[in-house]
C-alpha positions as CSV (number, residue, x, y, z in Angstrom):
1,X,0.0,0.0,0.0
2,X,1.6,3.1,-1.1
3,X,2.0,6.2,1.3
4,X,-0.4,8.5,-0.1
5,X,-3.1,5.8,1.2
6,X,-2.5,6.0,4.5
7,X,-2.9,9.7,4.9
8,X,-6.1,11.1,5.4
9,X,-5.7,14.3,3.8
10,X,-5.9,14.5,-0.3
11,X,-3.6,17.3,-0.7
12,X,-0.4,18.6,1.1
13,X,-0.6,20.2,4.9
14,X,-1.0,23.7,3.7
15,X,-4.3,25.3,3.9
16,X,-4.5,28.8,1.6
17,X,-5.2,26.2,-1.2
18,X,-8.2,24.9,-0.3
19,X,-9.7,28.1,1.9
20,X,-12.1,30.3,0.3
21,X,-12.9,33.5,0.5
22,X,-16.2,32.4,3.1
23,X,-13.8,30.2,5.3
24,X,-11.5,33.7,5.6
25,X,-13.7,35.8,6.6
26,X,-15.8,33.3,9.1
27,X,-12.4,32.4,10.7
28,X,-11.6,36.5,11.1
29,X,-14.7,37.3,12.6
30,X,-14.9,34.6,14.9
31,X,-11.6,35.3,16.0
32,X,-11.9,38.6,16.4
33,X,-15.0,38.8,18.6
34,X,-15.2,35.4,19.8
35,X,-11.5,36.0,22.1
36,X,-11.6,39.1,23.3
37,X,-15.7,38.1,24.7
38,X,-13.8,34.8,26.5
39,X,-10.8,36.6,27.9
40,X,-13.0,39.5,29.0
41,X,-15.1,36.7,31.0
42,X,-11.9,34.9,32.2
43,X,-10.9,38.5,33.7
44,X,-13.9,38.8,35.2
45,X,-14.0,35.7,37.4
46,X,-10.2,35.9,38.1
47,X,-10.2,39.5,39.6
48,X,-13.5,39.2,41.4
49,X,-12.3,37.4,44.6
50,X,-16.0,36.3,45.3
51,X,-16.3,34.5,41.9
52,X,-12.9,33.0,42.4
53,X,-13.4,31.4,45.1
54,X,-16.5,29.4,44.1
55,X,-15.2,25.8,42.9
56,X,-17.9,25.8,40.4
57,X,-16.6,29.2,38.8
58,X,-13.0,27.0,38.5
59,X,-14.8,24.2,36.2
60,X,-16.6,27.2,34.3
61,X,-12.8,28.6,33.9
62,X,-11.7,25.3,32.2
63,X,-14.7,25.9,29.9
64,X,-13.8,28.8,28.7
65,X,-10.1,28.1,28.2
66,X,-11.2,25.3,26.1
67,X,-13.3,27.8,24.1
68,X,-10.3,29.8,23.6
69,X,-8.4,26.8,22.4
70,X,-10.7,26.3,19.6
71,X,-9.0,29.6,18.0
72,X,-5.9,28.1,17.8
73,X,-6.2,26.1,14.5
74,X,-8.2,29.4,13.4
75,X,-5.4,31.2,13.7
76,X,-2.9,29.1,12.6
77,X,-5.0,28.5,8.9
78,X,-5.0,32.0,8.8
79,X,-1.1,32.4,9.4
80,X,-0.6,30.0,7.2
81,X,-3.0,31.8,4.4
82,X,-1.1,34.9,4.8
83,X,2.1,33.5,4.1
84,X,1.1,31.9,1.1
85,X,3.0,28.1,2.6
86,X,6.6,30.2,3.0
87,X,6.8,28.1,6.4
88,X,7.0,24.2,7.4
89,X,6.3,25.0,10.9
90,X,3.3,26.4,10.0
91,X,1.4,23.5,8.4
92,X,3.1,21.1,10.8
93,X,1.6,23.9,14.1
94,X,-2.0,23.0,12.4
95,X,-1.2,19.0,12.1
96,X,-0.4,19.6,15.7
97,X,-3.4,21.3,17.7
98,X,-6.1,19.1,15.5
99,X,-8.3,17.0,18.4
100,X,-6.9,18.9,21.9
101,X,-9.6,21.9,21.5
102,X,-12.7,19.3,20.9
103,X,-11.0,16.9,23.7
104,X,-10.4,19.6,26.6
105,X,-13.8,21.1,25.8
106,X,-15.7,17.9,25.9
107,X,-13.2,16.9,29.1
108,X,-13.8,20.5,31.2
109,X,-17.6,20.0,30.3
110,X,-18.2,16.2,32.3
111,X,-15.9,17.7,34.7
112,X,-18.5,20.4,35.5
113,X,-21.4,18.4,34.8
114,X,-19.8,15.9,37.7
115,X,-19.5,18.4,40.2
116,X,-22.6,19.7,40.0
117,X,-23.8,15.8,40.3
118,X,-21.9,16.0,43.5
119,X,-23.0,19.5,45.0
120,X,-26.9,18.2,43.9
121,X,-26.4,14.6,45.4
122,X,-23.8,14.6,48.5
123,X,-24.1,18.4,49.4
124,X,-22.9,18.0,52.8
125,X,-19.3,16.6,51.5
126,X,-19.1,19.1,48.3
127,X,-19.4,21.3,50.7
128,X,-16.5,20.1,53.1
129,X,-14.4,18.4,50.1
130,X,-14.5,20.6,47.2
131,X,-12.2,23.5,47.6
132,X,-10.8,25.7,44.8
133,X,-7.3,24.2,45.1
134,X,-9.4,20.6,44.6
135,X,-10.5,21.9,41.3
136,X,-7.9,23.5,40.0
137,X,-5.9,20.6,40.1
138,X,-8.6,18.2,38.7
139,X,-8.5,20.6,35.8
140,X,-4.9,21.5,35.2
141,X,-4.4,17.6,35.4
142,X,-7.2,16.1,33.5
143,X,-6.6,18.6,30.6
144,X,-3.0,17.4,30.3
145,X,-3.7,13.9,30.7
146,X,-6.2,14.2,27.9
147,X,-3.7,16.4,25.2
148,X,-1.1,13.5,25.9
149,X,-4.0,10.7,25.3
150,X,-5.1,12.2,22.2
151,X,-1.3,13.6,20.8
152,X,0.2,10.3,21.8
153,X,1.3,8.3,18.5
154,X,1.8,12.0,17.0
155,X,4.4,13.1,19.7
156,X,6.0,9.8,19.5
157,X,6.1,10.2,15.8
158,X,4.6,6.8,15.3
159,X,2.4,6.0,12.2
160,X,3.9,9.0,10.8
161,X,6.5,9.9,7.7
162,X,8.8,12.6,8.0
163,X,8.2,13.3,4.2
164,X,4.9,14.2,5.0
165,X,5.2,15.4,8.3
166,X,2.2,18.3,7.4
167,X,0.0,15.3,7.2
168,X,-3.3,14.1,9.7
169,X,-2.4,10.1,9.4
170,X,-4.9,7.8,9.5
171,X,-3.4,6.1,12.5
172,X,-3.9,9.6,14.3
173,X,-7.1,10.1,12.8
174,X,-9.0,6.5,14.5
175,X,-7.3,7.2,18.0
176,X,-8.4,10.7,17.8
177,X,-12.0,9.9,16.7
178,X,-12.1,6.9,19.6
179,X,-11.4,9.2,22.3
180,X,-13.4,12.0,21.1
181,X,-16.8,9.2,20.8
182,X,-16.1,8.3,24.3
183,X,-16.0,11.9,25.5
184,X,-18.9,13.0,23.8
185,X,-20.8,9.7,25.2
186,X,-20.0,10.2,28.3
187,X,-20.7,14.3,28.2
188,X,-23.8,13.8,26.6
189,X,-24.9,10.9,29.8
190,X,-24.1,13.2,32.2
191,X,-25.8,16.0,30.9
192,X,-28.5,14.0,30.6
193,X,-28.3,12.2,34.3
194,X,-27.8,16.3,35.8
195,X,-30.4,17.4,34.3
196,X,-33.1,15.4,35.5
197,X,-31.7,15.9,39.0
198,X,-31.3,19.3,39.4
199,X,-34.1,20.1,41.5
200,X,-36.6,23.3,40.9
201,X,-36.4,26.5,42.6
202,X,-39.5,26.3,44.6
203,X,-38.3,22.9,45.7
204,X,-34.8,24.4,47.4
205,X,-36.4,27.2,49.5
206,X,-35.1,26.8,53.0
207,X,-37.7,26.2,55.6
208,X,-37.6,26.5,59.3
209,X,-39.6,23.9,60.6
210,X,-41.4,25.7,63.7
211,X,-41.2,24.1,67.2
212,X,-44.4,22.9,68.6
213,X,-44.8,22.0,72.2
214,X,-47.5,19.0,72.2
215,X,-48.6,19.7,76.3
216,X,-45.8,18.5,78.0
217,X,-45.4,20.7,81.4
218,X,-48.7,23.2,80.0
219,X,-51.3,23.6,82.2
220,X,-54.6,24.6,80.9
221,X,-56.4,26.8,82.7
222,X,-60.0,27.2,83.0
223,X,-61.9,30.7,83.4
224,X,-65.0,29.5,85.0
225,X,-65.6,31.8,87.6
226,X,-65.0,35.3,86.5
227,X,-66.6,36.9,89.5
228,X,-63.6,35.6,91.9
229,X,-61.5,38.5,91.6
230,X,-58.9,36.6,93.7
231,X,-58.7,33.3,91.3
232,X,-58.1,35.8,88.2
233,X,-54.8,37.3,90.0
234,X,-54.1,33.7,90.6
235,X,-54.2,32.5,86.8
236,X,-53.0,35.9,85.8
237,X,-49.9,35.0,87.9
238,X,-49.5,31.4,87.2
239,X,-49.9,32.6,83.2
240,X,-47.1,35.2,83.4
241,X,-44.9,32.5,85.6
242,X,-45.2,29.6,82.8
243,X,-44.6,32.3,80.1
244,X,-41.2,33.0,82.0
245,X,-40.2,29.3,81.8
246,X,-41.4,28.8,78.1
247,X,-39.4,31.6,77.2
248,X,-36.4,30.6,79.1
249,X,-36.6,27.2,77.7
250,X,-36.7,28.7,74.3
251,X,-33.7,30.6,75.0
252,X,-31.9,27.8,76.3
253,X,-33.1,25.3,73.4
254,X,-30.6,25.1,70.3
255,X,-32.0,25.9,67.5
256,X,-30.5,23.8,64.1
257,X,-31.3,24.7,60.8
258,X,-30.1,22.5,58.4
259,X,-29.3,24.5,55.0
260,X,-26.7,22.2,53.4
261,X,-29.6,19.3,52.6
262,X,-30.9,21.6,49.9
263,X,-29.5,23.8,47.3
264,X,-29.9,27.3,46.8
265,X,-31.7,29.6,43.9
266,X,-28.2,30.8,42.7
267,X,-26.7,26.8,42.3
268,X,-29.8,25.8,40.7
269,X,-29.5,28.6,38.2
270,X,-25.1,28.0,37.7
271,X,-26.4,24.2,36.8
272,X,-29.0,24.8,34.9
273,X,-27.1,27.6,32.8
274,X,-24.4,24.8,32.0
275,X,-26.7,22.3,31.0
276,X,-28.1,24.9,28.6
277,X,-24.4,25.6,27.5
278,X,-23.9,21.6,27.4
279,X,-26.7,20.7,25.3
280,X,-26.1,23.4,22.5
281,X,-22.5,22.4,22.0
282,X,-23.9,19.0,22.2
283,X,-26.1,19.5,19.3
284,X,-23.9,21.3,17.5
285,X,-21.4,18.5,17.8
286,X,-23.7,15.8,17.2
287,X,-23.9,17.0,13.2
288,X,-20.1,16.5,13.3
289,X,-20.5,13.0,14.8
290,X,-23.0,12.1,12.6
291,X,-20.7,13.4,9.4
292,X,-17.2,11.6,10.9
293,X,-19.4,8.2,11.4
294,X,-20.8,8.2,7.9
295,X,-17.4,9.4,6.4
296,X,-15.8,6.0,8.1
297,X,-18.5,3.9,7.3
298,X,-18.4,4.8,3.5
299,X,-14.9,4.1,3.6
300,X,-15.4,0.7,5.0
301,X,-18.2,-0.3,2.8
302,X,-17.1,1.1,-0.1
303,X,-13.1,1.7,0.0
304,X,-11.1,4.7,0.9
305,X,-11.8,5.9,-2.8
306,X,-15.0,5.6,-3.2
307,X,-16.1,8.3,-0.2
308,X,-13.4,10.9,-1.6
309,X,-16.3,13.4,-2.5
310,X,-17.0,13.9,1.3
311,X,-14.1,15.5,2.4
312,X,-14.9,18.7,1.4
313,X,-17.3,18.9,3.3
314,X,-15.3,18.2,6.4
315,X,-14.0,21.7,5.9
316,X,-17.5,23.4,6.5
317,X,-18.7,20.9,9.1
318,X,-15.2,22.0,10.9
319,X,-16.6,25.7,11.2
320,X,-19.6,24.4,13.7
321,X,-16.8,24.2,16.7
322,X,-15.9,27.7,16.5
323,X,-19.8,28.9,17.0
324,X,-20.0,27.5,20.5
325,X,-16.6,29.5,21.6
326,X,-18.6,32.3,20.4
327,X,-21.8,32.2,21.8
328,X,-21.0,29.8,24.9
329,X,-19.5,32.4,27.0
330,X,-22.8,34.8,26.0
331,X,-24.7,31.6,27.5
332,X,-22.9,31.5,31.1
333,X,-23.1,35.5,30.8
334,X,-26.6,35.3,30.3
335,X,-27.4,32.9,33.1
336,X,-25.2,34.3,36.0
337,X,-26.3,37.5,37.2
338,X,-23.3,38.0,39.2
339,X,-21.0,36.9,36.5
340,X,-22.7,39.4,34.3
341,X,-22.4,42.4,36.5
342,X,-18.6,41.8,37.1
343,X,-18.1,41.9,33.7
344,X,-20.4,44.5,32.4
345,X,-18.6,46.2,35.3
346,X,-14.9,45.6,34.0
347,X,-16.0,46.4,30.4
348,X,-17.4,50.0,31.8
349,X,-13.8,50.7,33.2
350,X,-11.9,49.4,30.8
351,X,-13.8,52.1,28.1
């Protein structure tokens, strides 16, 4: 089998060749808007100390630094437009970032979905176990374990030819699309399993359960002759004396309310505003999914050269990953009122 059979891509790494005029301009404008919106968020929960030290704001960070990676490979076709293919590193840069953004997006997603599973089912221990330095390192991890899963045979250089070293092998390509099916599964599960937990509002107002004394020690007393003048002073007394020792007794009595059993308006809203965010990256992926499964099935059925004319439309369908960066931050902007305040706020002194 000759080399040009095992690689993927029809034509060489460079990009300007096949990039239209539509692909330029969608790439600019996404960039353009779609990074300074994330960083401007990212600033906003990292200078407000009250957002910062929520561990659910931490997860949300890992979000949106997965959103930002999705520019990357943007910016690197660009680049590599530009310079009309003067530069190797260039192509081989793009050959290089293809699978971490869809990976650490998909990764940062279950790892919120999973601790809001946690803060909705075990509240009591979220509350005691989860800290900020708790999820900062299950995100600085994770995301690194997952870059090195899916660049493994690339780093190690296996599967590939240093002739063609601007090339997406197919070796790379199945290991890629494996871990990216199981990550979308598994995203797509949990969003489903959080969502039909997450409780309503009305349903997490805190009550306080008012105490009720059912007789013990209370003497009921009978007016039944109102013309004794000296057996009124004598209730009237024995009243105002068994008020003292209620009261005293109520004093004395520790009161518990338990708040941590339940979760409040402002959690239900953060989870509920990520499964919104979830679910439209989710659908937006799914036509992706759907396109990568048929493109592999084809070439199994039919042969690698019979499903040739589909790979133009991988192009297009590649576009659909840089919407959610754009309008997932507007989504978690949208559903956190405090979030949105701190930033409108830093926007307002910035200008």
């Amino acid at each position: 089998m000759s080399n040009s059979s095992n690689i993927s891509s029809t034509t060489d790494g460079h990009l300007q060749d096949d990039l239209d005029t539509f692909l330029i301009v969608s790439k600019f404008i996404s960039c353009s808007v779609g990074i300074p919106l994330n960083l401007s968020v990212v600033v906003a929960i990292t200078r407000n100390r009250q957002l910062r030290n929520q561990p659910r704001n931490i997860f949300l960070l890992g979000i949106i630094f997965s959103y930002l990676v999705f520019f990357v490979p943007a910016i690197i076709e660009l680049i590599d437009w530009k310079l009309s293919s003067m530069l190797e590193s260039v192509c081989q840069a793009n050959v290089a970032v293809i699978g971490p953004p869809h990976a650490l997006l998909l990764l940062n997603m279950s790892l919120a979905l999973i601790d809001r599973y946690v803060a909705i089912n075990h509240p009591v221990w979220y509350r005691q176990k989860m800290t900020v330095s708790l999820a900062s390192a299950l995100v600085i991890l994770s995301s690194a374990f997952i870059v090195l899963i899916v660049k493994f045979l690339y780093i190690l250089g296996l599967g590939a030819d240093a002739k063609n070293s601007c090339q997406m092998w197919n070796v790379h390509t199945r290991t890629l699309a494996v871990v990216l099916v199981i990550l979308f599964s598994i995203c797509t599960a949990l969003n489903l399993i959080v969502y039909r937990q997450t409780p309503n509002s009305d349903d997490s107002t805190h009550r306080m359960e008012p105490m009720t004394a059912e007789g013990e020690g209370v003497e009921w007393v009978e007016f039944d002759d109102f013309g004794n003048e000296s057996r009124i002073n004598q209730t009237t007394s024995a009243i105002g004396s068994l008020v003292d020792d209620l009261s005293a007794s109520i004093r004395s009595m520790p009161v518990i309310i338990h708040l941590d059993d339940v979760m409040s308006a402002t959690e239900i809203k953060a989870t509920r505003t990520l499964i919104v965010g979830v679910t439209s990256f989710v659908a937006t992926a799914y036509v992706s999914v759907v396109f990568v499964s048929s493109f592999f099935a084809c070439r199994m059925i039919l042969g690698e050269l019979q499903c040739g004319n589909l790979t133009w439309m991988g192009r297009y369908l590649g576009e659909l990953s840089l919407i959610p960066a754009f309008y997932g931050s507007l989504i978690f902007l949208m559903g956190n009122q405090e979030l949105r305040k701190t930033w409108a706020c830093k926007n307002e002194l910035s200008l």
